[in-house]
N, C-alpha and C positions, 0 to 999 in steps of 0.2 A: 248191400254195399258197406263195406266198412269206414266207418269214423275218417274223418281228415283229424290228421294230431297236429299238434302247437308242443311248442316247449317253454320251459321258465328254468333258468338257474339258480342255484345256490352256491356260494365262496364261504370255503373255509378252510382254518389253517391250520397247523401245527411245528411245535420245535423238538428236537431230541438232540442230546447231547453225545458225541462219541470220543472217550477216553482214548488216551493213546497207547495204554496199555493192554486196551483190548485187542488190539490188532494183533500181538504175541501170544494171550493168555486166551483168547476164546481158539472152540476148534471151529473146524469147517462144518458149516451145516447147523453150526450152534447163533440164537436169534435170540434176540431182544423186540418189546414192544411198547408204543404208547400205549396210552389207557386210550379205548373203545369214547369214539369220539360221535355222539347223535347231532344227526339232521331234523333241524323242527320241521314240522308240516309235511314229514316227507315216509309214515306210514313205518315208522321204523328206523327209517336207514341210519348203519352206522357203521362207522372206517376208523381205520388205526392203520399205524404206521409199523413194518415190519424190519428188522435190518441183521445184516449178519456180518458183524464185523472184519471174519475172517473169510468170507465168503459162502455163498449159499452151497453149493457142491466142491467138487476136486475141480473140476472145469473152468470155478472161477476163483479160486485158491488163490490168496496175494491182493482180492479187490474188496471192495465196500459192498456188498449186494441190498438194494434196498427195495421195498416192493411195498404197493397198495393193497389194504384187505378188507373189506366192505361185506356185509351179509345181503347185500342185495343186487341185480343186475343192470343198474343204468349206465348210459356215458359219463365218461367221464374225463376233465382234462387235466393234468395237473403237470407241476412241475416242483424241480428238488435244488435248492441254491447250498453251495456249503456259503456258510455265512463268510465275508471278507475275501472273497475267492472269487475267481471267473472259472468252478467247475459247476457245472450246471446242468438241467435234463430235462423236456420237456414231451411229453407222448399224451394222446386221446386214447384212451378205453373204451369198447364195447363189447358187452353181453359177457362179461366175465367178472367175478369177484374176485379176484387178486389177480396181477398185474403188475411188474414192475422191471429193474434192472439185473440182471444175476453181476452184470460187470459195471457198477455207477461208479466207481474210480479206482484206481490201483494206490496199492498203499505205498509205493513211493511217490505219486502227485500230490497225497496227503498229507507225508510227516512233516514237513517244510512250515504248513499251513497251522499247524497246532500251537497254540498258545497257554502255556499254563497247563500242559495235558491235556487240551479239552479243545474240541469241533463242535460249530452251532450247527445245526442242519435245519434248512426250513421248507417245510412243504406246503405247499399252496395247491388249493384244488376247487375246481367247479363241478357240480352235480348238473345232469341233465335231465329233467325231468317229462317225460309227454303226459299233457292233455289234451282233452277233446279241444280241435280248431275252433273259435269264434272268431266273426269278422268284428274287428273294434271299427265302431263309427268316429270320425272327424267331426268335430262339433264346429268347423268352419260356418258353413253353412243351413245349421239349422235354423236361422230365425229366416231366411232368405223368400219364404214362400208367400211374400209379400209384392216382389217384384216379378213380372209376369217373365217366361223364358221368351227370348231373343236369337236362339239358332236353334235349328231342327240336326242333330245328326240321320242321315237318312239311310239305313239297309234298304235290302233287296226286300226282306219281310217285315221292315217296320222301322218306326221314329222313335228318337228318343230327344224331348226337350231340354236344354238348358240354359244359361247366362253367358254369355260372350265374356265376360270379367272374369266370370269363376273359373271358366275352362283355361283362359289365359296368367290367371293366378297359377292353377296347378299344373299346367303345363308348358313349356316353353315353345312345343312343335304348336300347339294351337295359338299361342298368342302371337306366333308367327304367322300364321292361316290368317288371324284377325287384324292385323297389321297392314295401311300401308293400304286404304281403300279395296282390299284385295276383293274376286270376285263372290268369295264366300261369305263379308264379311256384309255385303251390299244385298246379296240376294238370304243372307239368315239361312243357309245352309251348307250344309258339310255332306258330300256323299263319300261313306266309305265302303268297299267293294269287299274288304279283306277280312272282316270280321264279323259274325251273325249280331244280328238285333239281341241275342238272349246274352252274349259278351260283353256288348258294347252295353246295355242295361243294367248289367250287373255291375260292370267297373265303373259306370256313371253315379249308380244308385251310393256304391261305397265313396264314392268322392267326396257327393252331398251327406253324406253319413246314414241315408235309408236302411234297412234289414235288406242282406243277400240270402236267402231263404238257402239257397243251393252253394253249401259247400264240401262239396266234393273236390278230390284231389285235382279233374278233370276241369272242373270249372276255375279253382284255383291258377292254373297252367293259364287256361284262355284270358282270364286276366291279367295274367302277369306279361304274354305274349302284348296284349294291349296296352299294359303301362309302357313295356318297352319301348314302343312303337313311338309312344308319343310322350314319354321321358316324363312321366308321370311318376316321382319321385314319394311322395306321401303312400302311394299304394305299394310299389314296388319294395319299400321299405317293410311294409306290414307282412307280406307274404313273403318275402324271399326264402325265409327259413322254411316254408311247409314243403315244398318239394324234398329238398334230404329227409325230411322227418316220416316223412311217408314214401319211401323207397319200399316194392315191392316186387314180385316178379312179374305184376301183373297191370303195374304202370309203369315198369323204370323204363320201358321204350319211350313214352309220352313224357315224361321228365328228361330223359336224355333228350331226345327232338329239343323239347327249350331249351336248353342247357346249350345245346349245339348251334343254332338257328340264332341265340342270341347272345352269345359266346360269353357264357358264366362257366367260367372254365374249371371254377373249383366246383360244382355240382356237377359236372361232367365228369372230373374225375371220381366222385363220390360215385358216377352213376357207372363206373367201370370198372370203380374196385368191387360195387356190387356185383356186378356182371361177370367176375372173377371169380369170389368166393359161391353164385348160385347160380353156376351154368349153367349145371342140369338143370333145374326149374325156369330158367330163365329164355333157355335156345328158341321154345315154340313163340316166343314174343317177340324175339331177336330176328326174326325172320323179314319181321315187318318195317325192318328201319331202313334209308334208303341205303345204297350200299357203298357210298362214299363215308356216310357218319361210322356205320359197321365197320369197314376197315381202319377209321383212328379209334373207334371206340375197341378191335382186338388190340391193338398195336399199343397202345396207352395201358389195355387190364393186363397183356402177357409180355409188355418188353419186346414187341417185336421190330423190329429197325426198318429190313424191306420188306416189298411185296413178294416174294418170296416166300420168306417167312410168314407173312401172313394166308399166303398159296397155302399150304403145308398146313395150317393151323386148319384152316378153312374145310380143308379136305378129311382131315382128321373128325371133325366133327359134322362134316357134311353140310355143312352152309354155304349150299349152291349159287344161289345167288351173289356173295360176294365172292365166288372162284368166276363165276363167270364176268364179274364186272372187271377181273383183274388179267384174265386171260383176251379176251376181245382184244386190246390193246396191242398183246402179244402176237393175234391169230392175223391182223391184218399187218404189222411190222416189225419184225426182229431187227437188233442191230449186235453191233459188236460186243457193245458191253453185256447186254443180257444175253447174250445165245447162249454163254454156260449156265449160271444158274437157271434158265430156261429149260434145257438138255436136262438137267440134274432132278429137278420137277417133274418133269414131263414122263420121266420113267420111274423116278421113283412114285409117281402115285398115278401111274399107269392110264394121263392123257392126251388120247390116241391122235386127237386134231394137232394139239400142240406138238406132241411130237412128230406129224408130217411136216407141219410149218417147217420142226429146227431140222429135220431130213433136208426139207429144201432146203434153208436157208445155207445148212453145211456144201450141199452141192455147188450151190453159185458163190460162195464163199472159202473153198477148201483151203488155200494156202494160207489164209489170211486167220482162220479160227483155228488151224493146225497148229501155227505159231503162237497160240494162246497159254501161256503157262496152265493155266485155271483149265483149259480143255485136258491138258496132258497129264493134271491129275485126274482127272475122273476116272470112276471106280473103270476094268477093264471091259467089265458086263454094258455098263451104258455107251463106253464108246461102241463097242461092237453093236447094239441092239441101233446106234445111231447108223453106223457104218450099214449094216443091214437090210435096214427101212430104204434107205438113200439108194442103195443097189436093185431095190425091189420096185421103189417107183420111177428108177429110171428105165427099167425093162419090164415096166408094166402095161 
């Protein structure tokens, strides 16, 4: 099983200056540097600032082209201010050493801006680094083992003790529960139905600050599923970042599941643009997610608007189950608005049920989807292959 990774940052900056008479006397493709600027603690790493005043290629001829160069491959976020200006750039780097603008400003938004010959430029940049995950303990409750526990949480396979105070300290759903003579607060228990005893122990243990022996990506998730739950903000805090950090092709279904289920919507999107760049690795896992999350998680990584388009994606890469979640709909009611691109689907990826459906539906609809702009273009092959069917199953 591979490692759970954490990360830690680094900030650091630079300035360079860009004459005005560079933008005339340098050619295209011709660059200037800072001097090689090291990262402590960080094995190496070092970055300079790269620029070409007249532009990096013919392509971007007439701009400022400026770029990130580092010898090493971590994230990275930075951004570039021209000093006294509202021109400015902000991008996140991954897995690449250099990185940057071919077009960061045209040199007429510039000359205006120059003072004395001379533009500050300032670049500011964070390092990303992964380490091995540890869970950090909360030193809340360490001296606590002095006062006997006062509620059981109760699983299906087991108890887990704790303080009515603490739980309602760190959580607001439970000092809700304790509130208010309620019946859990009278009988000292809590039964929860929705999460296993090895969950619930584990996100207890990190509360009162214990060692969580299992961190794994996997365990991490069912934690954080549990902080959510009960808006346990101390935990949730500590882990949020390990799911993007450990994006895989062999958990990003189980990360997207919480992403989606508890609508952390920029880890969802993280888990999409993955899903994008590692399809192929990624499709035999893709299989397994339900097929509503599948069709926003295509529709978010490929741009795709309708279901339709999502149809067509689907089929392309043979992800049956979300064609069939998308077709069903289709196979028990057509209506106006869909029968063409329905029609247009149906043959082009040659299926056979839907296209009985739009046979009939054309029959008991003729005049009405005749009169359809969107029908009268369709290629001449599918109206007739509609026309066709519809002749066949009425004298069938």
């Amino acid at each position: 099983m591979a490692d759970t990774k954490n990360a830690f940052t680094v900030k650091d900056s630079t300035t360079f200056i860009i004459h005005e008479s560079e933008l005339a006397e340098q050619k295209v493709a011709e660059h200037l540097e800072t001097p090689d600027r090291n990262i402590l603690h960080s094995d190496g790493l070092k970055w300079k600032i790269r620029w070409y005043a007249a532009g990096y290629n013919e392509d971007s001829a007439g701009h400022i082209s400026i770029f990130l160069m580092s010898n090493k491959n971590v994230r990275r976020r930075m951004s570039v201010v021209i000093d006294g200006s509202l021109i400015k750039a902000f991008t996140v780097f991954d897995s690449t050493s250099s990185k940057g603008w071919p077009k960061y400003a045209k040199h007429s938004a510039l000359r205006p801006l120059f003072r004395g010959g001379k533009l500050t430029v300032t670049c500011s940049i964070e390092f990303e680094f992964l380490v091995p995950f540890l869970y950090k303990t909360p030193r809340l409750a360490d001296g606590c083992g002095h006062v006997e526990f006062d509620v059981e949480l109760v699983m299906e396979n087991g108890n887990v003790g704790a303080h009515k105070s603490f739980l309602s300290l760190m959580s607001p759903v439970f000092h809700a529960i304790f509130s208010n003579n309620s019946a859990e607060s009278k009988s000292g228990t809590v039964e929860i139905t929705d999460f296993e005893f090895e969950t619930v122990k584990a996100a207890i243990d990190l509360c009162y600050g214990r060692e969580v022996p299992d961190n794994s990506i996997k365990m991490v998730i069912k934690i954080l599923r549990f902080a959510h739950k009960y808006e346990i903000k101390a935990v949730t805090t500590q882990l949020e970042s390990i799911p993007r950090l450990n994006l895989s092709a062999l958990n990003f279904c189980a990360i997207a599941q919480y992403a989606y289920d508890c609508s952390k919507d920029n880890l969802f999107t993280e888990c999409c643009n993955f899903f994008k760049k590692h399809q192929t690795l990624s499709s035999m896992h893709f299989f397994h997610l339900p097929p509503t999350l599948a069709v926003d998680m295509l529709k978010r990584a490929f741009g795709l608007e309708t279901r339709f388009d999502v149809l067509r994606h689907a089929h392309k890469h043979e992800y049956n189950l979300v064609m069939s979640h998308l077709e069903q709909p289709l196979l028990k009611s057509l209506s106006l608005k869909d029968i063409c691109p329905a029609i247009s689907y149906a043959w082009d990826c040659s299926r056979d049920e839907l296209q009985k459906k739009c046979a009939v539906f054309y029959n008991d609809n003729q005049a009405e989807v005749s009169n359809l702009q969107e029908f009268i273009n369709l290629p001449p092959k599918i109206v007739h292959g509609v026309l066709k069917l519809r002749f066949e199953l009425r004298h069938s």
